[in-house]
N, C-alpha and C positions, 0 to 999 in steps of 0.2 A: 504494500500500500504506500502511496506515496498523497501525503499531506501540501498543497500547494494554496500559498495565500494571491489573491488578486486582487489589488489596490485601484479600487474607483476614484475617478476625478474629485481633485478635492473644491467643495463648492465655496469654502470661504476658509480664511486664514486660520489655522491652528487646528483642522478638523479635515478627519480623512478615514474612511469606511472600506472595511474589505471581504469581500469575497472568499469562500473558503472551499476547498472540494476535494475530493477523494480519491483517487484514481488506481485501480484496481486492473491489472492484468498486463498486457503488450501494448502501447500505440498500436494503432491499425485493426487490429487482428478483431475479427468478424465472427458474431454478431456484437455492433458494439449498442449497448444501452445506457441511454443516460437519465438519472432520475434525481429532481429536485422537489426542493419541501418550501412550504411557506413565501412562494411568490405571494400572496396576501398575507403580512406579515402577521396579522393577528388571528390567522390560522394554523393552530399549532400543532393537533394529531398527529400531521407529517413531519415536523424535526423530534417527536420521539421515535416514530417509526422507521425513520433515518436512522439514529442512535441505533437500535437494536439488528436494525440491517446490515449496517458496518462493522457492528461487534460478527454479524454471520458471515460477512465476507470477508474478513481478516482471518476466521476461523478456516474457510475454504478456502482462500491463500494461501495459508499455510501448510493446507493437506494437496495443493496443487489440481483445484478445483476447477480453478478458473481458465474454460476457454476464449473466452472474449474481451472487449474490452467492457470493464463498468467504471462511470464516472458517477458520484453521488455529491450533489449538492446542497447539506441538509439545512441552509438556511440563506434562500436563495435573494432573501430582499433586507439585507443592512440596512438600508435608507427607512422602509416602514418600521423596523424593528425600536427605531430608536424616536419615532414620532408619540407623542403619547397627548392629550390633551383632558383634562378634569379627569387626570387617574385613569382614562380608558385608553387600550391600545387604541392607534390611528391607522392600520398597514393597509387601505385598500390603496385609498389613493393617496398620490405625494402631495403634501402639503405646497409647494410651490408653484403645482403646476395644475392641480384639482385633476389630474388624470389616474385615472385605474393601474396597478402600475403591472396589471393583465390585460392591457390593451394597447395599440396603436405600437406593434414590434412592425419593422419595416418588410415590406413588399419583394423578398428575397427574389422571385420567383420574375416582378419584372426588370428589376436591377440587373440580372444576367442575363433574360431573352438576347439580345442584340448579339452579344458576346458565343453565346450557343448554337444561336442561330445557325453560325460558320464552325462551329465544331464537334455538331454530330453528326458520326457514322451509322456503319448497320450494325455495329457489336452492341446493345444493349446494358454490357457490365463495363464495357471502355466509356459509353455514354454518362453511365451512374458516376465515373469515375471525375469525368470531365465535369460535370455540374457541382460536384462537393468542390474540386479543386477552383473555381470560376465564384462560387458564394464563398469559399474562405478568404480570398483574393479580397473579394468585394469588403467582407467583413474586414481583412484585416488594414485596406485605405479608408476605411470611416472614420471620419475623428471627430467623437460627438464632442459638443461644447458643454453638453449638461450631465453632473452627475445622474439624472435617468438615465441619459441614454446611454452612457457608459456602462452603466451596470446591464442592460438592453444588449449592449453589443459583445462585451464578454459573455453572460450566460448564450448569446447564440453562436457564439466563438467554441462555446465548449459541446455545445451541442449539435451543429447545422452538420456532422457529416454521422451521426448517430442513425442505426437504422432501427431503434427503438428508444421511446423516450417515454418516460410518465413523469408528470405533472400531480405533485401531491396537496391535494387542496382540501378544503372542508364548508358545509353549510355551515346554517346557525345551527340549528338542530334539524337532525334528519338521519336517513338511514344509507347504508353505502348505497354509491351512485357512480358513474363514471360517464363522461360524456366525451365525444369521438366522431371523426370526420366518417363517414361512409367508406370512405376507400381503404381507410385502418380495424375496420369493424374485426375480418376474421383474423387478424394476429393475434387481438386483444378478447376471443372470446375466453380463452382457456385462463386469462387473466380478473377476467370479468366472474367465470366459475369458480376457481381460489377465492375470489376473497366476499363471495357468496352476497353480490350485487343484486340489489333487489332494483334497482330502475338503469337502465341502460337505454342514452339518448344519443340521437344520431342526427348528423348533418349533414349535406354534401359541403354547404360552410357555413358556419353562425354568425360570420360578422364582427369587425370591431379590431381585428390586427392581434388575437390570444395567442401567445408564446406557441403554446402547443398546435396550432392550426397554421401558424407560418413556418413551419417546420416540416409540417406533411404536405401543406397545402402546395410549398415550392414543387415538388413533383407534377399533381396533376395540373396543378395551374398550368404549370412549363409545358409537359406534355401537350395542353389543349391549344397553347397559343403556339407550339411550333405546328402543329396539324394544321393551326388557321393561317398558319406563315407558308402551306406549301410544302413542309418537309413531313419525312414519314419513317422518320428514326425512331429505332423503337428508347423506348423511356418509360423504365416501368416506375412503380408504386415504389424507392426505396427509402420512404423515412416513415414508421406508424407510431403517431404521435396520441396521448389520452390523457385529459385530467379526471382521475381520480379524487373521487369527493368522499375523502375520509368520516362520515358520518358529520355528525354535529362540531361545535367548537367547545365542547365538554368535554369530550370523549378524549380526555389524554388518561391513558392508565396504563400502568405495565405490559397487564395481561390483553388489554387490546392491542396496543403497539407491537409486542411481539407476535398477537396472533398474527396482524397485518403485515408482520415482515417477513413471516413463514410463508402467508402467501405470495410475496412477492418474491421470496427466494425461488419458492416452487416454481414461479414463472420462468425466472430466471434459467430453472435447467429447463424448463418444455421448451423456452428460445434457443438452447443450443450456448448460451452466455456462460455457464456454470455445468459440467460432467455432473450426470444423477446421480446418487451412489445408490437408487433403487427405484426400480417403474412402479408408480404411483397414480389410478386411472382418475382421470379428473375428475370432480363433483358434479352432479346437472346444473342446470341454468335455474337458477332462483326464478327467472324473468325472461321475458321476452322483448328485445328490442324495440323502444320504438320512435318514432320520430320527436326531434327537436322539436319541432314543428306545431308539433301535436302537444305539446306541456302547455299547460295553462296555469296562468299566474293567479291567486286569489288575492280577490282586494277586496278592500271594505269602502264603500260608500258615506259610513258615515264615522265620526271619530267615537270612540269612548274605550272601555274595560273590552280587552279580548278573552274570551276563556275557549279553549279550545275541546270539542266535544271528541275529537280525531285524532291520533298520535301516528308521526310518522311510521310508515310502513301500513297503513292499514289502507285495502282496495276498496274504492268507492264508485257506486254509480252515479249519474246525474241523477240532481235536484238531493243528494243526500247534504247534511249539515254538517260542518268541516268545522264552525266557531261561531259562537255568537260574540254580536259587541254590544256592549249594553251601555247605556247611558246612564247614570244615575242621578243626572240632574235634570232630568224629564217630567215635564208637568203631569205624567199619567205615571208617578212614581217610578218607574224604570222601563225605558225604553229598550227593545231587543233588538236586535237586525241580525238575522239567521244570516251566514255568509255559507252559498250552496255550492255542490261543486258541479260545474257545467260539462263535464266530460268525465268519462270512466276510465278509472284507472288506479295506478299506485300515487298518493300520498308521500313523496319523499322528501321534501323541504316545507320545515316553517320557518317563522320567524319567533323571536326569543323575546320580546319585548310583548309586554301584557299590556301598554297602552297604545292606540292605536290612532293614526291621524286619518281626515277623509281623504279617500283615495292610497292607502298606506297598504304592502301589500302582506298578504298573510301567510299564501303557502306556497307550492305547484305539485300539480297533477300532471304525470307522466301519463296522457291520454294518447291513442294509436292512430289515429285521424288528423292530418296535416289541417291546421287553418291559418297559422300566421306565416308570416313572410318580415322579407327586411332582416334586421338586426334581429338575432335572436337570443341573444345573451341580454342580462341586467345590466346597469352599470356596476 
């Protein structure tokens, strides 16, 4: 194992934040995975999940485990870590820039078109080859001017030639989830079985510039725009990219963390990353995949007391009661507003907060039936 620090831009005199990561096996050597914790920094499940991950892959290192490359990143955003305002963590967005700091990673896929355009052939694995070396290139003349994007352009420094990456994130409260581009779907089923995923959402893309989705997304993006350029080089699918939604933001405990490292160890040998030391047949599918598309956000209409009648993981039909909001300063002594769920489905996120504003939102329903469009993430 080799412990390496990376120093991001420093934004003001006397103050300077860095990066930290793990790297586990040979450079190069195939399949390489790379897995980071706490891009929202006040999601923490994943840097203990991390923690006990790395105590198993130092352990597999040792016994000569390891065939590929693994890079672990267990606490991927310094800059959130260290915002904090009236006693609460602050890690979605940075405080300077009011951005999500899992949004807006840059457009890899049209940065190189021009460039690739002229150098691919008919080898397929010489092609794979040429598109990592043309995005490292690119990555490595970027000279951001803002601590974001410095930390932006290392984390994809360390990742953009990965042919497996997870993204370890978390609701407020909720049950496992993991969410994933369509073209990443079946790498990540056997990953999706381990760690006994009860809502599995999919996109061809959700919009918004997410770490994990410009990662995968460079492939088929590239692939579509050279087909509309005229060429007909093959360019397959090599990066599958997933954030991992470690349950709630409670949910840090030993014996979760290590459950969830087990499973990811598991994955780790089904990829080929990690020698088995014994064939173990996967578990079923908790769930059935189903569109991004198709999730539906609950919101409340009006403000007051949320109580929730519905605990994540429970299947719901339309028109059933998911929470009520009650007002208790209602001239008719306590006002209700049943908040219903409009689509069937799994219950996999609420929100944590018992007061509620109008328009404020409540839960979502992993429903099977596409109806939105656009952006389809939150901010």
């Amino acid at each position: 194992m080799q412990r390496t620090e990376y120093p991001l831009l420093s934004p003001s005199l006397g103050s300077q934040k860095t990066l930290v990561g793990f790297h586990f096996g040979v450079p190069g050597a195939r399949p390489k995975v790379y897995i980071q914790a706490s891009l929202h920094a006040e999601e923490l499940p994943g840097m203990l999940v991390a923690h006990h991950l790395r105590e198993r892959l130092v352990e597999a290192e040792k016994a000569g485990l390891i065939r590929g490359e693994i890079v672990l990143v267990p606490a991927a955003n310094p800059i959130g870590l260290s915002q904090r305002l009236d006693h609460r963590a602050m890690g979605r967005f940075e405080f300077d820039t009011a951005q999500n700091f899992n949004r807006h990673y840059p457009d890899m896929a049209a940065a190189v078109l021009a460039d690739a355009r002229s150098r691919m052939g008919p080898n397929a694995h010489a092609n794979v080859a040429t598109v990592r070396q043309l995005v490292g290139e690119w990555l490595a003349q970027w000279q951001p001017t803002s601590e974001l994007d410095c930390m932006r352009r290392r984390l994809l420094l360390l990742s953009h030639d990965a042919d497996l990456v997870l993204d370890l994130h978390c609701d407020t409260d909720a049950v496992m989830h993991l969410y994933s581009e369509e073209a990443c779907w079946p790498p990540f089923e056997p990953l999706a079985r381990l760690l006994g995923c009860q809502a599995v959402l999919l996109a061809r893309e959700s919009g918004g510039g997410p770490f994990d989705e410009r990662l995968s997304g460079l492939w088929w993006q590239l692939a579509a725009a050279l087909r509309a350029a005229g060429l007909s080089a093959p360019l397959p699918q090599a990066c599958a990219s997933t954030t991992v939604e470690l349950r709630g933001e409670d949910n840090v405990s030993h014996d979760t963390a290590r459950h969830d490292a087990q499973a990811i160890f598991a994955f780790l040998e089904h990829a080929g990353a990690l020698a088995a030391t014994a064939v173990r047949p996967l578990p079923p599918m908790a769930c059935r995949p189903t569109p991004l598309a198709g999730s539906q956000t609950l919101r409340s209409p009006v403000p007051g007391v949320l109580v929730f009648l519905a605990k994540p993981g429970a299947r719901l039909d339309v028109g059933d009661v998911v929470a009520e909001v009650i007002d208790p300063t209602a001239a008719d002594f306590a006002r209700v507003h049943e908040v219903r769920a409009e689509v069937s489905g799994v219950l996999y996120a609420t929100v944590r907060e018992r007061y509620i504003v109008s328009g404020g939102e409540v839960g979502k329903i992993a429903g099977a039936t596409p109806f939105r469009s656009g952006d389809l993430l939150g901010a």
